[in-house]
C-alpha positions as CSV (number, residue, x, y, z in Angstrom):
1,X,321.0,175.1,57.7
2,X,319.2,178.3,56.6
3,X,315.7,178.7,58.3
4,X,313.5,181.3,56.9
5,X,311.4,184.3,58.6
6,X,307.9,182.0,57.9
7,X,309.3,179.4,59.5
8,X,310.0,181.3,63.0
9,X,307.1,183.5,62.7
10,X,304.6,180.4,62.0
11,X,306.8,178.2,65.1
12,X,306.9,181.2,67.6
13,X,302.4,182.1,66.5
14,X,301.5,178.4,66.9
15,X,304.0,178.0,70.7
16,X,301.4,181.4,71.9
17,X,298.5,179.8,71.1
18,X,299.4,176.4,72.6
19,X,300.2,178.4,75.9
20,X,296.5,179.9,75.5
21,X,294.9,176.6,75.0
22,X,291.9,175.5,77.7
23,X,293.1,171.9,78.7
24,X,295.9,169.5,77.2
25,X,296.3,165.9,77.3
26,X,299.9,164.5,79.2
27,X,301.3,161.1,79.0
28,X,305.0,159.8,79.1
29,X,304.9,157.1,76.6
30,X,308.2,155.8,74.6
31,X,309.2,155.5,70.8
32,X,308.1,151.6,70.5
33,X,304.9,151.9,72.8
34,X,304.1,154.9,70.4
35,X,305.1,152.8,67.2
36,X,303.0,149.7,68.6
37,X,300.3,151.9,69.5
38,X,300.1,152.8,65.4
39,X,301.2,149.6,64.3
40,X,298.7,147.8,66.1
41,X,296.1,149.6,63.0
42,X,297.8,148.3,60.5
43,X,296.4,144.9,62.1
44,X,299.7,142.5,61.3
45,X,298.0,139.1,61.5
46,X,294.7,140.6,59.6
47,X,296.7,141.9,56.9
48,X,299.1,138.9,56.2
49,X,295.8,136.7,56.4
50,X,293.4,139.0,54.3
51,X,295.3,141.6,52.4
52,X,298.9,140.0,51.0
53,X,296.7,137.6,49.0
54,X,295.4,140.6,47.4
55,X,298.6,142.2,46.4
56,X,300.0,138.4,45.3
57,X,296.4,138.3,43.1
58,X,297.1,141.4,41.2
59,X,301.0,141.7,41.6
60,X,302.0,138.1,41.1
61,X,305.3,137.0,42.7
62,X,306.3,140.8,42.1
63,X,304.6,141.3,45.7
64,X,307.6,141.2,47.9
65,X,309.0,144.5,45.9
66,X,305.6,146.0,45.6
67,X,305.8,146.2,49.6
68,X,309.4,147.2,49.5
69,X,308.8,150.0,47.2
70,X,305.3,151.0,49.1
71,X,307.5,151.5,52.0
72,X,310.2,153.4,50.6
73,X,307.3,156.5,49.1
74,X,305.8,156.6,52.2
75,X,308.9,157.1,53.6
76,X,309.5,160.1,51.6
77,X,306.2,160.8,53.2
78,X,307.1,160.4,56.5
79,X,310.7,162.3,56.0
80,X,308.4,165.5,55.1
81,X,306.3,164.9,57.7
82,X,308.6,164.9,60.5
83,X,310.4,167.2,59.5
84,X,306.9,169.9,59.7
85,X,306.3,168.3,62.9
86,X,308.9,170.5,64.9
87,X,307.4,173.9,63.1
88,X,303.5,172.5,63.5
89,X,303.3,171.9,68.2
90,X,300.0,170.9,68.2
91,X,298.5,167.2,67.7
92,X,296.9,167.4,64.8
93,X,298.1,165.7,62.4
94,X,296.9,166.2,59.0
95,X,295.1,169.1,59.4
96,X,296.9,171.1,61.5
97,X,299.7,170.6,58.8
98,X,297.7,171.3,55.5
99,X,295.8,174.2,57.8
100,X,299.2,175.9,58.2
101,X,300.6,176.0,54.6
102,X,296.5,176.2,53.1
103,X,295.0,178.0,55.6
104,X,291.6,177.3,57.9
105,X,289.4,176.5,55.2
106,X,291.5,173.8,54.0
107,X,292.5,172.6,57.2
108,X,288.7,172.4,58.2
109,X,288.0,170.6,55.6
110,X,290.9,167.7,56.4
111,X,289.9,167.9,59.9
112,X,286.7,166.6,59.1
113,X,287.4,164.4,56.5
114,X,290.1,162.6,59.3
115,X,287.5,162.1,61.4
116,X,285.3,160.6,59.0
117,X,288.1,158.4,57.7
118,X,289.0,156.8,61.1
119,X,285.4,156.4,62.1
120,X,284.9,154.4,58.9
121,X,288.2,152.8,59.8
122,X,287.2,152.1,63.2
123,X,283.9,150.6,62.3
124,X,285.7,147.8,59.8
125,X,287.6,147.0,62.5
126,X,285.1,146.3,65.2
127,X,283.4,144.5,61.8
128,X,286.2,142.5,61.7
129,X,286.4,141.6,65.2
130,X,283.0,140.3,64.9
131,X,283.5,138.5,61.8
132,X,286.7,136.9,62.8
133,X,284.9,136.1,66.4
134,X,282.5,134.6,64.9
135,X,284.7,132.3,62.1
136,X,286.6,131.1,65.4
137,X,283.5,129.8,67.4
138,X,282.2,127.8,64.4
139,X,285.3,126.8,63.0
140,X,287.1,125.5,65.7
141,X,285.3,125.5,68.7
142,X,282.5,124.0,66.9
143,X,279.3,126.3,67.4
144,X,276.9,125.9,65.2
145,X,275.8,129.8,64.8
146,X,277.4,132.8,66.5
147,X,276.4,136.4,65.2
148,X,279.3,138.6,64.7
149,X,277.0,141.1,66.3
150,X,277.9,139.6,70.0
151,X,282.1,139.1,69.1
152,X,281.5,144.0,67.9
153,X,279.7,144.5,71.2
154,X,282.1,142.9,73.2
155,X,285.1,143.9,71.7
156,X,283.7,147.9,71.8
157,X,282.5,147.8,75.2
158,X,286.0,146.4,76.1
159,X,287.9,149.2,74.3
160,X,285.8,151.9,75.7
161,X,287.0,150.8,79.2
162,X,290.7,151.0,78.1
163,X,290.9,154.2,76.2
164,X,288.7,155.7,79.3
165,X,292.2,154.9,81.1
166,X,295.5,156.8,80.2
167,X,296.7,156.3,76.9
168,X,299.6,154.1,78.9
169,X,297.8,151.1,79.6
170,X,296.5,150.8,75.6
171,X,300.0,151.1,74.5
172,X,301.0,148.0,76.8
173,X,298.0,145.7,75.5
174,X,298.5,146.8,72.4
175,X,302.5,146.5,72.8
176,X,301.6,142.4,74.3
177,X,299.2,141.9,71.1
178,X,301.4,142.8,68.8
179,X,304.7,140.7,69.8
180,X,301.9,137.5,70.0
181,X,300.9,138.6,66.6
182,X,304.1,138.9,65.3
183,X,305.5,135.8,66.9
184,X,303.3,133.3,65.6
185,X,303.2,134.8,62.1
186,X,307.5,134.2,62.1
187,X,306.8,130.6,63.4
188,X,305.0,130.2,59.7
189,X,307.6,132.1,57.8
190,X,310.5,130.3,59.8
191,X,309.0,127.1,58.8
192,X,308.8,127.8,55.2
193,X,312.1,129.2,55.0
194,X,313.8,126.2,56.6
195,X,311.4,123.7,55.3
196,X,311.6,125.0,51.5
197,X,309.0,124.8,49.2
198,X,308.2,123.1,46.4
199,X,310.7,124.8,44.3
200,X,314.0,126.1,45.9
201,X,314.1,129.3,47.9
202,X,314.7,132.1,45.1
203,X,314.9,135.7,45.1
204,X,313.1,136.2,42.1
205,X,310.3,137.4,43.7
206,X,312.4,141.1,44.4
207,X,313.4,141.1,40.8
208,X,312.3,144.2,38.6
209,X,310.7,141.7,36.4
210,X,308.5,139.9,38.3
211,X,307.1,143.1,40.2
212,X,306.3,144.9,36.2
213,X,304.5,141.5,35.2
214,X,302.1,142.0,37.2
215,X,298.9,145.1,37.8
216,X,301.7,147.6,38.8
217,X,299.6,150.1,40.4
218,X,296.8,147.9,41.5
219,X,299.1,146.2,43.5
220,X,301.0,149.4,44.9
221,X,297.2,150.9,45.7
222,X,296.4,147.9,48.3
223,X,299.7,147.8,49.3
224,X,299.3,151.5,50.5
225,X,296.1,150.3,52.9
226,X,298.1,147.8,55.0
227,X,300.2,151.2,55.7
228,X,297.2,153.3,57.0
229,X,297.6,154.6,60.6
230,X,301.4,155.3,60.6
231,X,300.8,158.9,60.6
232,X,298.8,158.9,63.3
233,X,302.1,159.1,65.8
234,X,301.5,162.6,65.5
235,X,297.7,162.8,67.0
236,X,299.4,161.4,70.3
237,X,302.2,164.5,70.7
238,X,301.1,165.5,73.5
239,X,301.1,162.5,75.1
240,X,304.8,161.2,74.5
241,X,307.9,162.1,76.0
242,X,310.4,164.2,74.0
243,X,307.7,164.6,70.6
244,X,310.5,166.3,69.3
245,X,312.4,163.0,68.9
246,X,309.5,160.0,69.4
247,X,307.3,160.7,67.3
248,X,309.7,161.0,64.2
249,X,311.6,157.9,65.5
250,X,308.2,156.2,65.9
251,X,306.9,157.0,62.6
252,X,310.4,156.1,60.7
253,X,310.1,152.4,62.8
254,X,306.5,152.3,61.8
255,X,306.8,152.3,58.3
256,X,310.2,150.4,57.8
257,X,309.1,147.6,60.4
258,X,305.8,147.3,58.1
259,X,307.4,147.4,54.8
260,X,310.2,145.2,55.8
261,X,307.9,142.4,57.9
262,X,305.2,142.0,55.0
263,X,307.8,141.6,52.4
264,X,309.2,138.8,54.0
265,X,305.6,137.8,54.9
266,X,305.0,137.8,50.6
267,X,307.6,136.4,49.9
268,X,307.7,133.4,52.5
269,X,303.6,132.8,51.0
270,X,304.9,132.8,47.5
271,X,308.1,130.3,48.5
272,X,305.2,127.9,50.1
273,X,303.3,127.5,46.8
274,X,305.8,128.0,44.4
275,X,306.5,130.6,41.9
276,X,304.3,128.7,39.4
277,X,301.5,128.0,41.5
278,X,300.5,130.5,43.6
279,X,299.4,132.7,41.6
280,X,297.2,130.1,40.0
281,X,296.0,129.4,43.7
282,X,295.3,133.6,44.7
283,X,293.2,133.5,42.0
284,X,291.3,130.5,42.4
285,X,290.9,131.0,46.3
286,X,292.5,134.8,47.8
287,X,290.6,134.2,50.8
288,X,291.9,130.8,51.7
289,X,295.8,131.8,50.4
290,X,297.3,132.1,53.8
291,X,295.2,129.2,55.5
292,X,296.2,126.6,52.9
293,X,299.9,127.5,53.4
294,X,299.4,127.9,57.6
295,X,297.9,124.6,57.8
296,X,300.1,122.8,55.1
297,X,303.5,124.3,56.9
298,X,302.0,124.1,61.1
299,X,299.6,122.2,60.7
300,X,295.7,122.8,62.2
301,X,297.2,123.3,65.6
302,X,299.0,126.6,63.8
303,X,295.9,127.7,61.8
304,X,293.6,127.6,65.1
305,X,296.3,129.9,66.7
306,X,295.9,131.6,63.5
307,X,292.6,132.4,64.0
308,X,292.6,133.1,67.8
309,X,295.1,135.9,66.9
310,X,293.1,137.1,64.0
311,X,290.5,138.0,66.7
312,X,293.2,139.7,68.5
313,X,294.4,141.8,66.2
314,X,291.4,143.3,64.7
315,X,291.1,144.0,68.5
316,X,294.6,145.9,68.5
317,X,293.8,148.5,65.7
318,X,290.0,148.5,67.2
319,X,291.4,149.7,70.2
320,X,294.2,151.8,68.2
321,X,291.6,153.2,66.5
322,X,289.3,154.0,68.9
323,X,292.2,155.8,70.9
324,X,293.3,158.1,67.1
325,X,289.4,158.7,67.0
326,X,288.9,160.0,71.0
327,X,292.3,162.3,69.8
328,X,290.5,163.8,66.8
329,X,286.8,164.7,68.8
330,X,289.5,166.3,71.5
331,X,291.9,168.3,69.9
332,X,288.6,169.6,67.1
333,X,286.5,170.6,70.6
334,X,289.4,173.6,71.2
335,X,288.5,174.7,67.8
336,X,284.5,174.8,68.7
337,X,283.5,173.3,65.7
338,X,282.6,170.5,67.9
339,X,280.8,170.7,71.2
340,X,283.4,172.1,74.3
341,X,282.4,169.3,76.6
342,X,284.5,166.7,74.5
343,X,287.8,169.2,75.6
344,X,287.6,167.8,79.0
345,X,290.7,165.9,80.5
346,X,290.0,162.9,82.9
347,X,291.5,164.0,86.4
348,X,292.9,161.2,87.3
349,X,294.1,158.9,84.3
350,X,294.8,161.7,81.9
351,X,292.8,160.5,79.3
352,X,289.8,162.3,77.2
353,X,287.1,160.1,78.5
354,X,284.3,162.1,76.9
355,X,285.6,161.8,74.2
356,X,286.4,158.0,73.9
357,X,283.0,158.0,75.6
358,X,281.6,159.8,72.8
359,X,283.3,158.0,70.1
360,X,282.2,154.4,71.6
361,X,278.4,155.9,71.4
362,X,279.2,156.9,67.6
363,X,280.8,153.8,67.2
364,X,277.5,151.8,68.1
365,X,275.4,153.6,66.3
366,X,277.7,153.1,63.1
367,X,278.0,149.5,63.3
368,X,274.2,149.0,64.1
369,X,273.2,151.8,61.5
370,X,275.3,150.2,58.7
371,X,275.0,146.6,59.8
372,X,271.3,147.4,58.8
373,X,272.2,148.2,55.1
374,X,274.4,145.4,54.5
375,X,274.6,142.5,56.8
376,X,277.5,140.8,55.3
377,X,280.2,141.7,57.5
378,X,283.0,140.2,54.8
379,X,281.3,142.9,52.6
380,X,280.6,145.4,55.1
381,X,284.5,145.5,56.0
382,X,285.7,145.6,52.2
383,X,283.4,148.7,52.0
384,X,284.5,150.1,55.2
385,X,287.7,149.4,54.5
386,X,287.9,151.5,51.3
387,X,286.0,154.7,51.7
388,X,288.6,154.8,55.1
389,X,291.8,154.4,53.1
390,X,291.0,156.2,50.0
391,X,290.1,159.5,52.4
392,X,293.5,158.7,54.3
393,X,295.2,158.6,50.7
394,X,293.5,162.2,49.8
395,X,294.5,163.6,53.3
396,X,298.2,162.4,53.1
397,X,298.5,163.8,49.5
398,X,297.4,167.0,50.6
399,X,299.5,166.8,53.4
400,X,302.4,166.2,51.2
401,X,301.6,169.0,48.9
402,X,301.2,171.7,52.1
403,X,305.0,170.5,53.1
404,X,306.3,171.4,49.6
405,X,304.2,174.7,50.2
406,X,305.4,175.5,53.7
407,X,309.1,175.1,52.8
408,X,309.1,176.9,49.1
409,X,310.7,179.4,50.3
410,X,313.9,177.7,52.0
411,X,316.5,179.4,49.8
412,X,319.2,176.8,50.7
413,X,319.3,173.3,48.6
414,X,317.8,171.0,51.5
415,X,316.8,167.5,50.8
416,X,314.5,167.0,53.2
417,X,312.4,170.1,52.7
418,X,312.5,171.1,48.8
419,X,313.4,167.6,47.6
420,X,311.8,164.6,49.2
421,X,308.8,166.7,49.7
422,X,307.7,166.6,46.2
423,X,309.2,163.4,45.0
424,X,306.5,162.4,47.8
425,X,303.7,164.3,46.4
426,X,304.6,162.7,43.4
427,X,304.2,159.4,43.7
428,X,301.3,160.0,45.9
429,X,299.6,161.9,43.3
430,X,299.8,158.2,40.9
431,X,298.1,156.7,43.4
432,X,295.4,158.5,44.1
433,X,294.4,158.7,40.5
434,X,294.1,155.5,40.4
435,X,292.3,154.9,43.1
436,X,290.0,157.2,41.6
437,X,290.1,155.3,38.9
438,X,289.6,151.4,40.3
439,X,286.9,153.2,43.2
440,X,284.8,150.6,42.6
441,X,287.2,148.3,43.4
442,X,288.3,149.4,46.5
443,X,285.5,149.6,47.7
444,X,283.6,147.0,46.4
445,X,280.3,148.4,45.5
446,X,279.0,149.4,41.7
447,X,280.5,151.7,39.9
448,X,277.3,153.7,40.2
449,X,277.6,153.7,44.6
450,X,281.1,154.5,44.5
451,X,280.8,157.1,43.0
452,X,278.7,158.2,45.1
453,X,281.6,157.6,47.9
454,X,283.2,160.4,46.3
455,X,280.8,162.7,46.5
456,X,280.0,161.8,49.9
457,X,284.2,162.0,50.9
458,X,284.0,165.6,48.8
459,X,280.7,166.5,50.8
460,X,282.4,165.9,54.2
461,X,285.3,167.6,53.2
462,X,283.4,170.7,51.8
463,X,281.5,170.5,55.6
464,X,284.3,171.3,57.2
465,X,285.7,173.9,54.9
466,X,282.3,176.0,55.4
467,X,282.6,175.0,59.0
468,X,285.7,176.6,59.9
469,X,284.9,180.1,57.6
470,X,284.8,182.3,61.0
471,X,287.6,179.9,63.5
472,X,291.0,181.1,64.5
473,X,292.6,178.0,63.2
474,X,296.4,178.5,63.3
């Protein structure tokens, strides 16, 4: 392998100014605690319950692929990605990467638009912990009113408390959540797959046919969402053990246990209705998709553990989120663009507690600020939901296209760094044009107020560019 002079001069410049830095986080956590720790954002049980009807809606039976092939381009991603990570030492993620190959502006710019993302992020999912709080009081244990309001409060104050603690103890709960999650979600798939449906178990669903009869790229864009957060596994490097090694293997499990757990996921939904009918039935009711087929296969028994878990996982990628957030305000406090006192390590547990401190207070106020504009939370989180992924889309493009830039000089023919890289950017590059394109779709607003999101997103990003004009970035 031939490694040029950029690549050893920008490796050995980025190890001095790591030595030189003021305070750095520590932590011994494993591959899977790392990979749980991101997969818990992807939000399993949420995403099987609120997002596969989606993709079935617009992708037909073709959904099953649609996953497979999401997975296998973010993938590519992730290839690129790790291998940057052993040239880029700090945890930054996105914009420590597209800094390097573009430079501070640029990677000012990211850095701020990362933050912004999660926080929106993070806000849909304490959203949806109220909301699904709420559905499970009045649904099954009978209340006759409970404001999501009380299900957020709880559910943030109870986060704050275990991201003030080393990063450790998130990554068991989260670890716990998501077997449960995951457990009960094969009970439903093990039952339809034994039980049959109402046509005989076929594989057409992964045939090329039925994934082009359906919207293509409508159904690859939401398919990307349910993906969001893998990248994160780099935002944790310093608190992992060997980042060298777990955080590739982390992000590689990531994105092949996702991709390979919701096509299965698709596929057993579509086997429970039928080729014919479920279609027929995502469009008629996408919301109630996944309860029909839960209560029709385990009963109402299944579909109240259902919704208990429901609870928990917007809970999980709350508390994931909350922890990638508390990361961001810490490693962007060593750059001074934010205030110093969020660079402050927690004696004894390890943990940036004024920063997770900090990010529960803007956490509140987001939730109670945007509650006030619309106080729908099933809208609120389809909102959320899409100005988050549609900045994490822009960042990872960008972040793909600084990989291709950082290795264009490698004279050798290498796979990894000249070739995967831009078959990445690539396919990338489809879908955030259209994403641009269906905006108001993703985010379910007017055309008119999303595109105002975009010039919001571009104003955030164009915030940080100016704010980093006169910072030593890399």
């Amino acid at each position: 392998m031939v490694t040029s002079n950029h690549e050893i001069s920008a490796f050995n410049h980025l190890k001095e100014i790591h030595k030189n830095e003021p305070q750095s986080l520590s932590g011994k956590i494993g591959t899977w605690e790392l990979a749980s720790t991101v997969l818990a954002f992807s939000a399993p049980v949420c995403v099987v319950y609120s997002f596969l009807p989606v993709v079935i809606y617009f992708n037909g039976i073709g959904a099953p692929v649609t996953m497979l092939l999401t997975m296998t381009l973010l993938l590519l991603f992730a290839i690129g990605f790790c291998t940057m990570t052993k040239y880029v030492s700090k945890p930054g993620a996105f914009y420590d990467y597209i800094g390097t190959s573009f430079g501070t502006k640029f990677g000012g710019g990211s850095a701020f638009l990362a933050l912004f993302a999660y926080l929106f992020l993070g806000t849909c999912c304490f959203t949806m912990f109220g909301a699904y709080t709420s559905k499970l009081f009045i649904e099954t244990f009978g209340f006759h009113n409970f404001n999501w309001y009380i299900g957020t409060s709880v559910a943030i104050i109870a986060c704050s408390v275990l991201a003030y603690h080393r990063i450790d103890l998130s990554a068991k709960v989260l670890s716990l959540v998501m077997a449960l999650e995951i457990v009960v979600v094969m009970i439903f798939n093990l039952s339809v797959l034994f039980q049959g449906g109402p046509e005989p178990i076929s594989l057409q669903p992964f045939a090329i046919s039925s994934f082009i009869s359906g919207e293509v790229f409508l159904g690859l864009l939401f398919s990307v969402t349910v993906f969001l957060g893998f990248e994160s596994t780099a935002v944790f490097r310093d608190e992992v053990k060997n980042p060298e090694k777990t955080i590739p293997r982390a992000t590689y499990l990531a994105v092949l246990l996702i991709g390979i757990f919701y096509a299965f996921c698709a596929w057993m939904i579509i086997t429970a209705f039928g080729s014919k009918d479920v279609i027929k039935v995502a469009q008629e009711n996408t919301a109630g998709l996944y309860s029909i087929a839960v209560t029709n296969y385990i009963g109402h028994v299944g579909m109240d553990a259902t919704r208990l878990l429901l609870v928990t996982s917007a809970f999980a990628a709350a508390l994931s989120a909350m922890n990638i957030i508390a990361r961001y305000l810490f490693n962007l406090s060593k750059y001074k663009v934010l205030p110093t006192a969020l660079n402050k390590v927690h004696p004894k547990h390890g943990s940036p507690y004024v920063a997770s401190m900090t990010a529960t207070l803007i956490l509140i106020l987001l939730v109670v600020g945007l509650s006030q504009i619309q106080n729908d939370p099933d809208k609120l989180i389809v909102t959320l939901a899409g100005i988050g992924a549609f900045s994490i889309m822009a960042l990872m493009m960008l972040t793909s296209l600084s990989i291709v830039k950082f290795f264009k000089n490698e004279k050798a023919f290498h796979l990894t760094k000249r070739i995967i890289p831009h078959l990445s950017s690539i396919g990338l590059g489809m879908i955030l044009f259209k994403a641009t394109q269906q905006i108001d779709m993703l985010v379910g607003l007017s055309m008119t107020l999303s595109v105002g999101v975009l010039f919001l997103i571009a104003a955030v990003f164009t915030y940080g560019y100016v704010s980093f004009r006169k910072i030593k970035f890399l």
